[in-house]
C-alpha positions in Angstrom: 0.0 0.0 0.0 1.7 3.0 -1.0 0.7 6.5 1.0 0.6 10.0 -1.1 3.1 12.5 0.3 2.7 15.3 -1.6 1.5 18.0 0.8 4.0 16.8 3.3 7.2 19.4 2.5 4.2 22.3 2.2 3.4 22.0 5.8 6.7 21.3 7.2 7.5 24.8 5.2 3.9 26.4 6.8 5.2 25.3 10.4 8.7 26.3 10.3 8.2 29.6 8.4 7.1 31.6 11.6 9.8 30.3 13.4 12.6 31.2 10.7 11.2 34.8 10.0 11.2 35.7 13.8 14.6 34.5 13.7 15.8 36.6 11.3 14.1 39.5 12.8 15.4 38.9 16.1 18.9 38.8 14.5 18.2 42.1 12.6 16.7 43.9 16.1 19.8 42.2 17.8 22.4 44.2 15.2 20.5 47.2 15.3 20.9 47.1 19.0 25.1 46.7 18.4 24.8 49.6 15.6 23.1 51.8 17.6 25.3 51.8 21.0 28.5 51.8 19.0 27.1 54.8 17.7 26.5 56.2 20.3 29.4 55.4 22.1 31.4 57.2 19.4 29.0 60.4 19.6 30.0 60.6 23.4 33.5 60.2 22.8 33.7 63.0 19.8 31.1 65.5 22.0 33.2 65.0 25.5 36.5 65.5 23.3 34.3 68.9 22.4 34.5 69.2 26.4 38.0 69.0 26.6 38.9 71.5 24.2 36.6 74.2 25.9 33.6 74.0 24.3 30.2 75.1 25.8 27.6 72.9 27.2 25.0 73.8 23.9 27.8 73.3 21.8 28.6 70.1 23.2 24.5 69.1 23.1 24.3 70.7 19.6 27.3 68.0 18.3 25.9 65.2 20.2 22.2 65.6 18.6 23.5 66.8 15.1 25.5 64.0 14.8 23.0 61.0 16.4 22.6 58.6 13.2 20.1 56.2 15.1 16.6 58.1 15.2 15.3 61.1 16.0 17.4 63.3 17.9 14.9 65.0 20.4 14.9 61.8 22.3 18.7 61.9 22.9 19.1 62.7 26.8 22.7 64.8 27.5 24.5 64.9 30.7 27.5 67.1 31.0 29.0 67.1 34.0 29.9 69.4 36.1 28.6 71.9 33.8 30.2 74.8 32.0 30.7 77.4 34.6 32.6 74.9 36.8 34.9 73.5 34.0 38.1 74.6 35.0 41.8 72.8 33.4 43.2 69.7 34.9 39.6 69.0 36.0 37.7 65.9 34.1 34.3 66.6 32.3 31.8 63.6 31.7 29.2 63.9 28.5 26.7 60.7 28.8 24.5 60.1 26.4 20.8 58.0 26.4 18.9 57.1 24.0 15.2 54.5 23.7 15.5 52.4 20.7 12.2 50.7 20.2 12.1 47.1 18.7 10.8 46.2 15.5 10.3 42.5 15.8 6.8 42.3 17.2 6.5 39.5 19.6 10.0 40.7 21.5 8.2 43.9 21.6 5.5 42.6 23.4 7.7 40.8 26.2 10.6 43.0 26.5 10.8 46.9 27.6 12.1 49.1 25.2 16.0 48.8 25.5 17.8 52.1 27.0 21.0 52.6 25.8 23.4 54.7 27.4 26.8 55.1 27.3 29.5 58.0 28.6 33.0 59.3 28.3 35.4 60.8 30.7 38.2 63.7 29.5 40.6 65.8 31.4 39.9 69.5 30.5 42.9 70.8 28.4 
């Protein structure tokens, strides 16, 4: 008796497909995660050199948002410590930056919280 198996690789495909696709999203959400700090990371080190070199607290903030390549820019939170009218040389200024970078994969947005990324950078005042 021989059984007809011709639907049988069309549902293995219809079961696995769901899977495969939120794979390959979660990989995608997972890089733009690693874009987005290193990013970051370098638009805190470039803004606190700013800091170094005697730059003003909106100058500094100005740089950081102007040159954000992740999303919109009015979501970026700046922290410049201590602030410009205490900046003296020899002392160390601190820029940190944070940002919310929503998910796109649906189901991981509906388990996790929206990831906060944050980074900062430390240089001596010259």
């Amino acid at each position: 008796m021989i059984k007809e198996q011709k639907g049988q690789s069309m549902v293995e495909f219809a079961l696995l497909l769901p899977l495969v696709l939120l794979l390959i999203c979660g990989i995608v959400d997972i890089g733009r995660l690693m874009f987005a700090y290193a990013s970051l990371n370098m638009t805190a080190q470039e803004a606190v050199r700013l800091g170094g070199l005697g730059s003003s607290d909106a100058e500094i903030e100005t740089y950081a948002k102007d040159h954000l390549i992740i999303g919109n820019p009015d979501d970026l939170e700046v922290t410049i410590s201590p602030n410009e009218s205490a900046r003296k040389s020899g002392d160390n200024v601190k820029v940190a930056l944070s940002y919310e970078l929503p998910m796109i994969t649906p189901i991981i947005k509906g388990i996790m919280p929206t990831p906060i990324l944050s980074v900062n950078s430390t240089i001596r005042v010259e």
